[in-house]
KOLTOR-45324 format. One record per residue (C-alpha): residue number from 0; residue in three letters; x, z, y. Coordinates in pm, whole numbers. Layout:
<atoms>
+-----+------+--------+--------+--------+
! seq ! type !      X !      Z !      Y !
+-----+------+--------+--------+--------+
! NUM !  ala !      X !      Z !      Y !
...
+-----+------+--------+--------+--------+
</atoms>
This chain:
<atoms>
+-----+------+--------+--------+--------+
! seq ! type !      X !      Z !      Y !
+-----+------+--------+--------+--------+
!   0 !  unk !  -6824 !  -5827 !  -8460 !
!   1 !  unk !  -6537 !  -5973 !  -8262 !
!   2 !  unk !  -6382 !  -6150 !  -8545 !
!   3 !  unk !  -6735 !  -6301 !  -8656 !
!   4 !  unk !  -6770 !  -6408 !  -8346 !
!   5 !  unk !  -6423 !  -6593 !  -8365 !
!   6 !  unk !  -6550 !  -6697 !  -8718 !
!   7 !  unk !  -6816 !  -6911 !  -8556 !
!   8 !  unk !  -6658 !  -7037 !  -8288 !
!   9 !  unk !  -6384 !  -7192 !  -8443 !
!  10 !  unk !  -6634 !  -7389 !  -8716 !
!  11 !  unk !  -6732 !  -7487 !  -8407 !
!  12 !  unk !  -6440 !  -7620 !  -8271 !
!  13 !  unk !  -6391 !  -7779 !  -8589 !
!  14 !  unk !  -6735 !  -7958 !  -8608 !
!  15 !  unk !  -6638 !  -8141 !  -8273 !
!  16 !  unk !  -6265 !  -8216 !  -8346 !
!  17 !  unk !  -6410 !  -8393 !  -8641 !
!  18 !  unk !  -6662 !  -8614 !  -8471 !
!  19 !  unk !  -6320 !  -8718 !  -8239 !
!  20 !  unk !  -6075 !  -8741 !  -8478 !
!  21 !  unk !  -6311 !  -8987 !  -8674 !
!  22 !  unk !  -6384 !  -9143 !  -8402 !
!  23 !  unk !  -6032 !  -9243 !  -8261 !
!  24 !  unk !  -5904 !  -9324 !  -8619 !
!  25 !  unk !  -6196 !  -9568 !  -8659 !
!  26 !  unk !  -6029 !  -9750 !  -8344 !
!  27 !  unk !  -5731 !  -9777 !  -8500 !
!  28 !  unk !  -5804 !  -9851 !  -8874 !
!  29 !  unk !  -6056 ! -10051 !  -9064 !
!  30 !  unk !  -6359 !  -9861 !  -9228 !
!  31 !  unk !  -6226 !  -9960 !  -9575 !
!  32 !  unk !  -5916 !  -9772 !  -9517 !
!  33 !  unk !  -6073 !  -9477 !  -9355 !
!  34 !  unk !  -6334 !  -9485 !  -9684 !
!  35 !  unk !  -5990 !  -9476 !  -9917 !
!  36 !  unk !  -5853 !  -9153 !  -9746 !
!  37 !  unk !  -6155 !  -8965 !  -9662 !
!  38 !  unk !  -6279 !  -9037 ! -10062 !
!  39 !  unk !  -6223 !  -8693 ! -10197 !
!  40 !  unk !  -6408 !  -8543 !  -9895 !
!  41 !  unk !  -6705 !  -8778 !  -9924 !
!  42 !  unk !  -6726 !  -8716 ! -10287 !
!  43 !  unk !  -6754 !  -8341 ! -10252 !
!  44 !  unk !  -7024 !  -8405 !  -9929 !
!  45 !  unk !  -7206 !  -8589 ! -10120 !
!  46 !  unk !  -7257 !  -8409 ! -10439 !
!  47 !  unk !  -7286 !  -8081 ! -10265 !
!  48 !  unk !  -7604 !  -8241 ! -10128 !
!  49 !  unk !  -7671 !  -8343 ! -10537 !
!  50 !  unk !  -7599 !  -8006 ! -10666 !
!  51 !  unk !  -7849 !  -7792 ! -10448 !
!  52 !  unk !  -8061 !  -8105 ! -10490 !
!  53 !  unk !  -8108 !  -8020 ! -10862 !
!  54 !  unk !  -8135 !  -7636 ! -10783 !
!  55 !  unk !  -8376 !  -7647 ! -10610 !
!  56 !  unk !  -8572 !  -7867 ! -10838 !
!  57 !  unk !  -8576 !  -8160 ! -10581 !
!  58 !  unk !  -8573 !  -8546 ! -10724 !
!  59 !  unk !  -8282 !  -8741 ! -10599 !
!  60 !  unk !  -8236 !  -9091 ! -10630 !
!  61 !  unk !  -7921 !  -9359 ! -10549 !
!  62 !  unk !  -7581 !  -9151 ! -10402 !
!  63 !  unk !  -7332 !  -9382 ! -10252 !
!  64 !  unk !  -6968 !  -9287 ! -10151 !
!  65 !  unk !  -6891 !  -9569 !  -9894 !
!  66 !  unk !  -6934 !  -9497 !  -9570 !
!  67 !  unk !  -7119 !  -9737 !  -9323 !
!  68 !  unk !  -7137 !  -9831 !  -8948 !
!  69 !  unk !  -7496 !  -9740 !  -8836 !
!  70 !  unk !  -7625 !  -9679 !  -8455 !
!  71 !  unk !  -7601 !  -9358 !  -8491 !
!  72 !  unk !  -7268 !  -9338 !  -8588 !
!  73 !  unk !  -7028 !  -9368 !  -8895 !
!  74 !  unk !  -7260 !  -9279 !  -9232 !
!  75 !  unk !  -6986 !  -9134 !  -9482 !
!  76 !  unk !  -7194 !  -9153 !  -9794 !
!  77 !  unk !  -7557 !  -9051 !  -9900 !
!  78 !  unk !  -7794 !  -8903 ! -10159 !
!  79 !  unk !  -8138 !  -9043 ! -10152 !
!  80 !  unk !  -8393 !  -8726 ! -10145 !
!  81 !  unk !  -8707 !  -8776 ! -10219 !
!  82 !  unk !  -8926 !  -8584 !  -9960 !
!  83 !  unk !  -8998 !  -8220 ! -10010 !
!  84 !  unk !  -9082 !  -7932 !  -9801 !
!  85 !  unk !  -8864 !  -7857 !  -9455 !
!  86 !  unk !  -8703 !  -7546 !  -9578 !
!  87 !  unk !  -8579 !  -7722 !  -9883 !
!  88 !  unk !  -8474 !  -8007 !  -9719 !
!  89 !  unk !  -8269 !  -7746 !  -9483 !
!  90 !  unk !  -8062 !  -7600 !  -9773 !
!  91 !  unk !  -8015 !  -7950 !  -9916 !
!  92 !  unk !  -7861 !  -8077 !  -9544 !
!  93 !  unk !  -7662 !  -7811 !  -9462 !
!  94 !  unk !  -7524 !  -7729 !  -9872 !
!  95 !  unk !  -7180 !  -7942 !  -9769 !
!  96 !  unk !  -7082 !  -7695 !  -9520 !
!  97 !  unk !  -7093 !  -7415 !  -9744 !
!  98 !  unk !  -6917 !  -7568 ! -10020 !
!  99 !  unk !  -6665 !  -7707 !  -9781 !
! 100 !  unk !  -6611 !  -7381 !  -9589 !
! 101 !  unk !  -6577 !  -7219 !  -9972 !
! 102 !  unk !  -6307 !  -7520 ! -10071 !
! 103 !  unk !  -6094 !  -7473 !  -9718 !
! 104 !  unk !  -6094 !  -7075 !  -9775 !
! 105 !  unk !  -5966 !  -7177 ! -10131 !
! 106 !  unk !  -5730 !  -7413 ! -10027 !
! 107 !  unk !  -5591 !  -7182 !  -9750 !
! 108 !  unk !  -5574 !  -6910 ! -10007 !
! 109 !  unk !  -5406 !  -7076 ! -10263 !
! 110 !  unk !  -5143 !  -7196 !  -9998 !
! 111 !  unk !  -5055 !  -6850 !  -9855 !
! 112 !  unk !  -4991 !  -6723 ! -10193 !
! 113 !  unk !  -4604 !  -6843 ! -10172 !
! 114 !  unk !  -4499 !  -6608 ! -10463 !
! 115 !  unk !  -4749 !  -6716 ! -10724 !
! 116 !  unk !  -4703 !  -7140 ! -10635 !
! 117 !  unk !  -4338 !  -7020 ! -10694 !
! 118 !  unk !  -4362 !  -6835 ! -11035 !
! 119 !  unk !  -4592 !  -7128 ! -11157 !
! 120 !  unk !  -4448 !  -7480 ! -10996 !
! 121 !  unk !  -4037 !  -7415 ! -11029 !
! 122 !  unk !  -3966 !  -7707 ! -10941 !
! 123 !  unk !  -3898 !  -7765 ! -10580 !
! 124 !  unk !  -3969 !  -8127 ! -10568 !
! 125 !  unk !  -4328 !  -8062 ! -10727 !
! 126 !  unk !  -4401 !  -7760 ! -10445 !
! 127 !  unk !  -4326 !  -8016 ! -10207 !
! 128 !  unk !  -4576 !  -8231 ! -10303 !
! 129 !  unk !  -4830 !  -7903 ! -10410 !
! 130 !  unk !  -4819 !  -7855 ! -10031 !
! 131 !  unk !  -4870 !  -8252 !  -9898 !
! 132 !  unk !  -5156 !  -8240 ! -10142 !
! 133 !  unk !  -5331 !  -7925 ! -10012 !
! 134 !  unk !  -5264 !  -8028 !  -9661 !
! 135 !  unk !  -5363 !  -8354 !  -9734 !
! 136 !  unk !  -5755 !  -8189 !  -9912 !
! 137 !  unk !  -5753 !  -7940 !  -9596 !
! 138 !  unk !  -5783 !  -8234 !  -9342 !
! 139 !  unk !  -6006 !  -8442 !  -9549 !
! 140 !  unk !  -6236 !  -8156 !  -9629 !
! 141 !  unk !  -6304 !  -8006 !  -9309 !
! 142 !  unk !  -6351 !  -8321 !  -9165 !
! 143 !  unk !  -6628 !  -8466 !  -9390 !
! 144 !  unk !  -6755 !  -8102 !  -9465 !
! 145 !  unk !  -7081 !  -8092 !  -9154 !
! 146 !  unk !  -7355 !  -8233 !  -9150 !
! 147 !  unk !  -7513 !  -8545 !  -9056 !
! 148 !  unk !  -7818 !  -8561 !  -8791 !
! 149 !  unk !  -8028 !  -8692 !  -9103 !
! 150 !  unk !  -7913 !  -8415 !  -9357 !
! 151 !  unk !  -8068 !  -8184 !  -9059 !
! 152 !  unk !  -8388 !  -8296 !  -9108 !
! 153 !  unk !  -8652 !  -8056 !  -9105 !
! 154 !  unk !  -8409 !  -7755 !  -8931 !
! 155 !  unk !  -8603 !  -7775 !  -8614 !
! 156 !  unk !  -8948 !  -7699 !  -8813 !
! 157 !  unk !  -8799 !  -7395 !  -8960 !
! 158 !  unk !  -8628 !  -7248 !  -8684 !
! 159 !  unk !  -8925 !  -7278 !  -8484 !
! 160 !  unk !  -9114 !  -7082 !  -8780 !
! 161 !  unk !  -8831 !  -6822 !  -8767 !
! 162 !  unk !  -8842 !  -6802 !  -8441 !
! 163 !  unk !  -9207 !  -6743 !  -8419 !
! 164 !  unk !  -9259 !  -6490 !  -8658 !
! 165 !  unk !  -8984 !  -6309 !  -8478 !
! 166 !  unk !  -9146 !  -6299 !  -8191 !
! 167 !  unk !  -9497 !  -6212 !  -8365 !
! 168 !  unk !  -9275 !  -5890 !  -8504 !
! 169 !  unk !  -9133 !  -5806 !  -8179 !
! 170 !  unk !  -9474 !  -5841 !  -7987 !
! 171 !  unk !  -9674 !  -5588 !  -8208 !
! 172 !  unk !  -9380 !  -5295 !  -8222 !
! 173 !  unk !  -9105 !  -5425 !  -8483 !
! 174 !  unk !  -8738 !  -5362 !  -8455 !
! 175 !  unk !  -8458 !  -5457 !  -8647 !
! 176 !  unk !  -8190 !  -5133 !  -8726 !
! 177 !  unk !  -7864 !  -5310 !  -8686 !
! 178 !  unk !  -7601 !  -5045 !  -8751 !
! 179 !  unk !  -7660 !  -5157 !  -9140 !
! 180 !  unk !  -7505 !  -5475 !  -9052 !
! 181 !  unk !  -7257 !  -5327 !  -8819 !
! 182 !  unk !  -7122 !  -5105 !  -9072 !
! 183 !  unk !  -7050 !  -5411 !  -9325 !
! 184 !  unk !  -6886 !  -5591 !  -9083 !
! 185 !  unk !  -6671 !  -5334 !  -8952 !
! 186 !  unk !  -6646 !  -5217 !  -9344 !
! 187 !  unk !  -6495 !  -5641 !  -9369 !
! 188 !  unk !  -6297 !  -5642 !  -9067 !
! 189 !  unk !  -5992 !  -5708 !  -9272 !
! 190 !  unk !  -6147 !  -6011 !  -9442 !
! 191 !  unk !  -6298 !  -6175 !  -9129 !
! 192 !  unk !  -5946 !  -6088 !  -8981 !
! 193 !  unk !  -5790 !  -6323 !  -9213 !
! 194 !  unk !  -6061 !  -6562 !  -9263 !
! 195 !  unk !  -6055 !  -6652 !  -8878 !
! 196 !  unk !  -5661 !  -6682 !  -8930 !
! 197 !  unk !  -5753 !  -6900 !  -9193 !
! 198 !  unk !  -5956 !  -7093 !  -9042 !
! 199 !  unk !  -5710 !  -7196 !  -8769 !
! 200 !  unk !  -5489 !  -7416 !  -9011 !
! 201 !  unk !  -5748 !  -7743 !  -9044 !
! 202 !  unk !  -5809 !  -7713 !  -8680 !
! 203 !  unk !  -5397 !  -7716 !  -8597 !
! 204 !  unk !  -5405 !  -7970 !  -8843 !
! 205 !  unk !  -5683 !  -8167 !  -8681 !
! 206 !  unk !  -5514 !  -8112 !  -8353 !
! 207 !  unk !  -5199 !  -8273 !  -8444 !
! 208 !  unk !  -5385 !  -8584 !  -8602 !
! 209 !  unk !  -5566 !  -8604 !  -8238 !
! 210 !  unk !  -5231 !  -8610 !  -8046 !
! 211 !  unk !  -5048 !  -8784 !  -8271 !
! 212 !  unk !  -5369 !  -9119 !  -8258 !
! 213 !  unk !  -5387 !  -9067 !  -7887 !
! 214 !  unk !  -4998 !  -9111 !  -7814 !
! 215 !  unk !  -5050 !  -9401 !  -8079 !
! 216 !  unk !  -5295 !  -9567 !  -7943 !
! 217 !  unk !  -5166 !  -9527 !  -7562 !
! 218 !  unk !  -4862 !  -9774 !  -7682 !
+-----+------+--------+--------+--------+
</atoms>
């Protein structure tokens, strides 16, 4: 449980250093060049949102990958839905998390595997740059990867449903057996173990990209 905990804590942690790592590098860059390198991140965001779209047999309409200065904020991209139901709509907002937790776990894995990059790219000069570029897809990624407050649209309505239906069950004599659920996560412990060690490389990365603007910016 201790390492799910962790899990969640540090997407956390990640959610807010990417709100303040956007927000100091759009002090110190124009939008245009912050559109160019956070491109491969919007894309994926963006058609994410597209993908579960189409699942779940929801009509979409124009997608755009520039990102825009609203009042709310900076607007990376967007995918016009057309309106459907609240739990829908939930899935749809919060599908580029999931994909973009399920890209950095990728990423991460493919980077710890020193012995296979090796057997496959022998040449050192091309590792070199194997490495910049994963690096390069980590930071972009987990930066672009949560949601917007308008892809959360209709969360609140569902939680409140969840919510109340849990406390219907709990009022007339239902409980929930949770050593099921205990015994898969200890059963995982391993896996969540290295999934929250992971984890930790985008926010080091993310980390060093906050120092690094702030000194800059102090000058």
């Amino acid at each position: 449980m201790g390492f799910l905990i962790l899990l969640f804590a540090e997407i956390i942690v990640l959610f807010f250093l990417s709100r303040i790592v956007a927000r100091l590098l759009l002090q110190m860059f124009s939008i245009r060049l912050i559109a160019l390198v956070f491109l491969p991140g919007i894309v994926v965001h963006e058609l994410a949102h597209l993908l579960v779209a189409n699942l779940l047999l929801v009509k979409t309409g124009h997608i755009e990958f520039v990102p825009q200065i609203n009042k709310h904020g900076v607007k990376l991209g967007s995918v016009e839905i057309i309106k459907t139901d609240p739990i829908r709509r939930m899935m749809i907002g919060f599908a580029p998390v999931f994909v973009g937790i399920a890209m950095l776990f990728s990423i991460l894995y493919a980077i710890i595997q020193k012995d296979v990059i090796a057997k496959n790219i022998t040449s050192q000069p091309l590792q070199v740059v194997f490495y910049i570029m994963a690096f390069y897809f980590l930071f972009v990624i987990s930066n672009t990867m949560f949601s917007s407050s308008k892809d959360m649209e209709g969360t609140a309505e569902v939680l409140l449903v969840v919510l109340g239906i849990a406390v219907a069950l709990y009022a007339v004599g239902v409980r929930v057996d949770y050593s099921l659920l205990q015994g898969i996560l200890v059963s995982q412990e391993g896996i969540l173990q290295k999934a929250v060690m992971l984890l930790s490389f985008p926010i080091v990365i993310d980390l060093g990209v906050w120092g690094i603007t702030k000194v800059v910016s102090s000058k």
